[in-house]
C-alpha positions as CSV (number, residue, x, y, z in Angstrom):
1,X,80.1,127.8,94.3
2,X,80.6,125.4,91.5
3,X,81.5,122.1,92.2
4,X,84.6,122.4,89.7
5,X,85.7,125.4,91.1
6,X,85.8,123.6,94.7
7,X,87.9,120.7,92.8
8,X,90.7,123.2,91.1
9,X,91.2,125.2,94.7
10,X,92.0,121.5,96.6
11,X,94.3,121.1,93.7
12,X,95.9,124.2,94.4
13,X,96.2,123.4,98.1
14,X,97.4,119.6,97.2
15,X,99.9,121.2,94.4
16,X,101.2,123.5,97.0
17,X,102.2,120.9,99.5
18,X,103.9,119.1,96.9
19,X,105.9,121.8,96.1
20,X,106.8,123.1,99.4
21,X,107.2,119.4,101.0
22,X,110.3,120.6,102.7
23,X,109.1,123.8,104.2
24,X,106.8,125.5,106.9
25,X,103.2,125.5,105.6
26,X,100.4,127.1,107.6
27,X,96.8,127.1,107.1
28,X,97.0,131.1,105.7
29,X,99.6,129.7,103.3
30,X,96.9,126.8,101.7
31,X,94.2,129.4,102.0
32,X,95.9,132.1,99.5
33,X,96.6,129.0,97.1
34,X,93.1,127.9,97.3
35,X,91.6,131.3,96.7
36,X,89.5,131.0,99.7
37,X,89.1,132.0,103.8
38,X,91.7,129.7,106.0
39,X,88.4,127.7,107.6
40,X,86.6,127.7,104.0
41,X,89.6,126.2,102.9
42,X,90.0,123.6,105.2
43,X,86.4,122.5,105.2
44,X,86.7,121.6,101.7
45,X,90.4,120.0,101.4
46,X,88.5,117.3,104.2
47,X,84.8,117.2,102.0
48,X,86.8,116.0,99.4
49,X,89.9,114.1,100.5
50,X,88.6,112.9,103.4
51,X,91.7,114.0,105.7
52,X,92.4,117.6,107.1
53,X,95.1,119.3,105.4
54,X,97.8,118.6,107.9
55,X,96.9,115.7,108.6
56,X,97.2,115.0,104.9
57,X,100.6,116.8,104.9
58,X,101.8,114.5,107.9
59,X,100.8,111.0,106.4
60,X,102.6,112.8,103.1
61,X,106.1,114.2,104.6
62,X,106.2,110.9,106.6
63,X,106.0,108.4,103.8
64,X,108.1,111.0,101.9
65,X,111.0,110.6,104.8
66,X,110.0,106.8,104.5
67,X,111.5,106.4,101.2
68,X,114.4,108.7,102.2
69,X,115.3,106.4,105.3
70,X,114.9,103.4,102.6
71,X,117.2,104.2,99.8
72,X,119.5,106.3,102.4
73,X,120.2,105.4,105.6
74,X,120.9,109.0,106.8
75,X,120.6,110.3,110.2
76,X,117.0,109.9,111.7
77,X,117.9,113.8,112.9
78,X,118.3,115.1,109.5
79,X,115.5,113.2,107.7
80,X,113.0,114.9,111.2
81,X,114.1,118.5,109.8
82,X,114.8,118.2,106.4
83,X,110.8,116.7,106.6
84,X,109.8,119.6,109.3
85,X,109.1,117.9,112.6
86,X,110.9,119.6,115.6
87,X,112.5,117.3,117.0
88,X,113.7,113.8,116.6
89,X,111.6,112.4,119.5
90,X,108.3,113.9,117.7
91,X,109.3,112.2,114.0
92,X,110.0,108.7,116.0
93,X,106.3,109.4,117.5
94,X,104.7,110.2,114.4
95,X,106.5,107.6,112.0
96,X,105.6,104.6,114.5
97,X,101.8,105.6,115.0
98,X,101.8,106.1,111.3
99,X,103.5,102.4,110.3
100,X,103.6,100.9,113.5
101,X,107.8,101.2,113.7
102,X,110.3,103.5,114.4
103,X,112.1,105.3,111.8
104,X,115.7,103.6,113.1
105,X,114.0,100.1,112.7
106,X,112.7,101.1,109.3
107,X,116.4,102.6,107.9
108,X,117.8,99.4,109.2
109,X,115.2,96.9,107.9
110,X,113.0,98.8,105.6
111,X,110.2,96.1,105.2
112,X,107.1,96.7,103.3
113,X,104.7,99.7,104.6
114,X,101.7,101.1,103.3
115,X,102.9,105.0,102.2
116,X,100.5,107.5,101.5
117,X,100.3,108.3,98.3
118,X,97.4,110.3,97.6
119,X,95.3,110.6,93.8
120,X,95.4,114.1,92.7
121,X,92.2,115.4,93.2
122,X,91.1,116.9,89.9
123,X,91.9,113.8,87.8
124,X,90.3,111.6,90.8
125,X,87.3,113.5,89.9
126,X,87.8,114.2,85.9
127,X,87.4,109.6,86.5
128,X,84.4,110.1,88.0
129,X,82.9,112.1,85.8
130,X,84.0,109.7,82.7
131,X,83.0,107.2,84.1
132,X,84.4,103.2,82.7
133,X,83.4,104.2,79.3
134,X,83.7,102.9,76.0
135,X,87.4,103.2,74.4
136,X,86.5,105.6,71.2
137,X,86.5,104.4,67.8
138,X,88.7,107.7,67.1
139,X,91.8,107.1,64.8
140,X,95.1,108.6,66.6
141,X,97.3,110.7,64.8
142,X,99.7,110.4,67.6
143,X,103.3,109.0,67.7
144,X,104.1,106.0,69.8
145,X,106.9,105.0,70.5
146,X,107.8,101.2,70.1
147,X,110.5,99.3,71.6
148,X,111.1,95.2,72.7
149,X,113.0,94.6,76.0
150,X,113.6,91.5,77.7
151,X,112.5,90.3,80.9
152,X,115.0,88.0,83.0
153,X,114.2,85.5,85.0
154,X,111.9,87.2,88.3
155,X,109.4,87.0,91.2
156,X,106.2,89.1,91.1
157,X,104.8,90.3,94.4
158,X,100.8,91.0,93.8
159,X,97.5,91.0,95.4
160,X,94.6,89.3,93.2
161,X,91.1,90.6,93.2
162,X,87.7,88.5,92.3
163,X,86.6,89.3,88.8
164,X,88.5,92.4,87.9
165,X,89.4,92.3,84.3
166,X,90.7,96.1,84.8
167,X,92.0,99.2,86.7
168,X,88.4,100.4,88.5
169,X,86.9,97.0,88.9
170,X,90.6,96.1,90.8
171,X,90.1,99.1,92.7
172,X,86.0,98.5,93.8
173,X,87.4,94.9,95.0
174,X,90.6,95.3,96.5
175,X,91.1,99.4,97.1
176,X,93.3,101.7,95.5
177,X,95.7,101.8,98.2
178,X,97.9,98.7,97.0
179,X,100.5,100.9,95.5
180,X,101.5,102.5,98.4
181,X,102.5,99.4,99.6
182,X,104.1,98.1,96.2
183,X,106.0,101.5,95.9
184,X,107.8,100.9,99.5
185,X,109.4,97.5,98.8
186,X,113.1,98.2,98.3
187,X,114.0,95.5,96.1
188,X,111.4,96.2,93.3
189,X,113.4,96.1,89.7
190,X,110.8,98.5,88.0
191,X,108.0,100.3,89.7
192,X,104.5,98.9,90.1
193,X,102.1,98.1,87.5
194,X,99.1,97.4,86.6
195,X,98.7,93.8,84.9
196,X,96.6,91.2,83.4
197,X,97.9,87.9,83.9
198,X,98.3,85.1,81.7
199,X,95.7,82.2,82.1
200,X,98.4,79.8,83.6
201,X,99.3,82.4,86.7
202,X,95.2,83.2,87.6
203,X,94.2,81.0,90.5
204,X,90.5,80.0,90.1
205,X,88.1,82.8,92.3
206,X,90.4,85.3,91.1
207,X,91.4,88.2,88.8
208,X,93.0,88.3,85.6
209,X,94.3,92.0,86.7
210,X,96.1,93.0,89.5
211,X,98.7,95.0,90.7
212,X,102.0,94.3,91.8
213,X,105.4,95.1,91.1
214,X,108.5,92.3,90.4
215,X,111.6,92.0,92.7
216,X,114.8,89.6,91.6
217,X,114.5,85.9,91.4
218,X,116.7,85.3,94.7
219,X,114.2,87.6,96.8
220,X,113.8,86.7,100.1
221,X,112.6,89.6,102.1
222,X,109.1,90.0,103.7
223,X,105.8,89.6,101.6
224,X,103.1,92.2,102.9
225,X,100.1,90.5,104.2
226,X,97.4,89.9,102.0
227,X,99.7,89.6,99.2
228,X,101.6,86.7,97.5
229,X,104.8,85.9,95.5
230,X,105.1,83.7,91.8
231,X,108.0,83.4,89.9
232,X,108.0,84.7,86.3
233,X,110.0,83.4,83.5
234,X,112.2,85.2,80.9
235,X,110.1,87.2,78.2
236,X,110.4,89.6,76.0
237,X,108.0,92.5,76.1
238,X,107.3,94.5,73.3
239,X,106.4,98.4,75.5
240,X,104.4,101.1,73.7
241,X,104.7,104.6,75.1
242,X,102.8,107.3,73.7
243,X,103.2,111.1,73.5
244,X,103.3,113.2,76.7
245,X,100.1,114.7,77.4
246,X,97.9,116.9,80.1
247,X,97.4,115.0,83.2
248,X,93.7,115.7,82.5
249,X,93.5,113.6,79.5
250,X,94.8,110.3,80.8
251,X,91.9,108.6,79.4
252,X,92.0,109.9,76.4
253,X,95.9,109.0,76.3
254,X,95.2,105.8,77.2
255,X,92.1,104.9,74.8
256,X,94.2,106.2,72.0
257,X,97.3,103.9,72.6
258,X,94.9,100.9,73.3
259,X,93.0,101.7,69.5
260,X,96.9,101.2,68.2
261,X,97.6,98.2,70.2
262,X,94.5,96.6,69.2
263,X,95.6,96.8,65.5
264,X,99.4,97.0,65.5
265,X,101.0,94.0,64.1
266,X,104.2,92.6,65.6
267,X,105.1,90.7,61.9
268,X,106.6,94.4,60.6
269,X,109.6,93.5,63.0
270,X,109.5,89.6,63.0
271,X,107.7,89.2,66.2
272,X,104.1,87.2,67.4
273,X,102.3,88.2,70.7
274,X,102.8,85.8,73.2
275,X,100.4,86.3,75.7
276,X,101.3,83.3,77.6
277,X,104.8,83.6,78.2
278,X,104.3,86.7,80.9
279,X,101.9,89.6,82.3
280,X,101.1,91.9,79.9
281,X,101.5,95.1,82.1
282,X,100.5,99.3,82.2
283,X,102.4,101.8,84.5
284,X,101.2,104.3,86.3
285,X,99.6,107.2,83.7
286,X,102.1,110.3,84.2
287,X,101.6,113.2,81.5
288,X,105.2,114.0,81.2
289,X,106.0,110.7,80.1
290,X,103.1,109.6,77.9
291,X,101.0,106.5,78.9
292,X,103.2,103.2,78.7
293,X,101.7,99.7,78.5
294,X,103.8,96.4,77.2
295,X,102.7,93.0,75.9
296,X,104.7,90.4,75.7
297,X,106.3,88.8,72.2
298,X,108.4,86.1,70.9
299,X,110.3,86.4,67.6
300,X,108.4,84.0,65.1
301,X,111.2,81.7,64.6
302,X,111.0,80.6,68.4
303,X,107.5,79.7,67.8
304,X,106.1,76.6,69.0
């Protein structure tokens, strides 16, 4: 068997949870997605995620019910069965081995947890395969779309790495499993990012990139071990966001709105890039929405 055709029928099997999050799955149902025998099946959904597929669907309904218990604060009994389990005693079980709390402690004082949020398969692979490669010289025909927000007054939560100057080299030295614990803090005013920090805010022995996600200026609330908080000061961020595209060609999506970046000049709308006054940031790559990345600006006449 092909090694592609193994990575397209764990895709299937990952898709399929996904889409049926909320409903009885058995083995025979992942089997007829994959294409393959029930114990075939299985076999490889653990070669190449490294978890068995319900044990994959647990750590996945739980930090599912997670963020549902966050945002919510609904009965622990509905969140048990609207996420499968049988029982509430068997959810409490499952959510405290899994985070080390119980669901009711959570709801009531959602603090920050490391949720499970797994790569899809195929693209984790699709990176491999690429490799950190050159960005291409290609010209895009593309559309991007351009547009300058501003950035009040904040607090970053992050974790720093050694050397990383990007994505995979954060990931080698730190992990890739940083988001999961960005994603769960309740507070966050945007979702995570990606970021390269100015030279003022990188401590010597550590990164210009890493990940973290920025919560209001008045934040209090716990900061996850291993990670620590600054305080960021209004900005204005000029965001490009390029055309949707395939899941499979984030690289490519991302190469092509870097080659614009690289040349696009900020004058046409009276602005200077101002990479001192904040993190220039990227956001998770998600087809649907084209890759987004920002960089921050100031208009030419607040120059110093």
């Amino acid at each position: 068997m092909e090694r592609w055709e193994i990575i397209k029928a764990v895709q299937r099997m990952q898709d399929y949870m996904h889409e049926n999050i909320n409903s009885a799955i058995t083995l025979s149902d992942l089997a007829k997605a994959a294409g393959y025998s029930q114990w075939h099946s299985a076999r490889l959904f653990k070669e190449l995620t490294g978890k068995s597929p319900f044990d994959y669907l647990r750590a996945l309904r739980l930090s599912k019910a997670a963020l549902v218990l966050r945002d919510n604060q609904p009965k622990i009994i509905d969140v048990a069965f609207d996420f499968v389990f049988d029982s509430h005693e068997g959810f409490t079980r499952a959510f405290t081995k899994q985070f080390g709390l119980s669901p009711k402690k959570y709801s009531d004082n959602p603090t920050p947890i490391q949720l499970f949020m797994p790569d899809r398969i195929r693209d984790f692979y699709l990176t491999l395969q690429k490799g950190d490669t050159e960005m291409s010289e290609k010209k895009s025909t593309h559309t991007v779309f351009v547009q300058v927000v501003e950035r009040p007054s904040r607090k970053l939560i992050l974790k720093r790495g050694v050397k990383a100057t990007h994505y995979f080299e954060y990931c080698e030295e730190v992990g890739c499993d940083v988001w999961g614990v960005l994603s769960s803090i309740k507070e966050a005013m945007y979702e995570p990012a990606g970021m390269w920090l100015p030279k003022k805010l990188v401590n010597a022995g550590t990164s210009q990139y890493v990940q973290g996600v920025e919560v209001p200026r008045n934040y209090a609330g716990e900061i996850p071990e291993g990670f620590e908080i600054i305080e960021l000061e209004p900005c204005k961020m000029m965001v490009f966001q390029g055309e949707p595209y395939e899941d499979e060609n984030f690289e490519e999506a991302i190469d092509e709105l870097w080659q614009i970046m690289k040349t696009y000049n900020p004058e046409i709308y009276g602005f200077e890039w101002a990479d001192d006054d904040g993190p220039r940031f990227q956001l998770e790559p998600q087809g649907y929405r084209g890759y987004i990345e920002a960089r921050p600006v100031r208009q030419r006449s607040e120059s110093k």
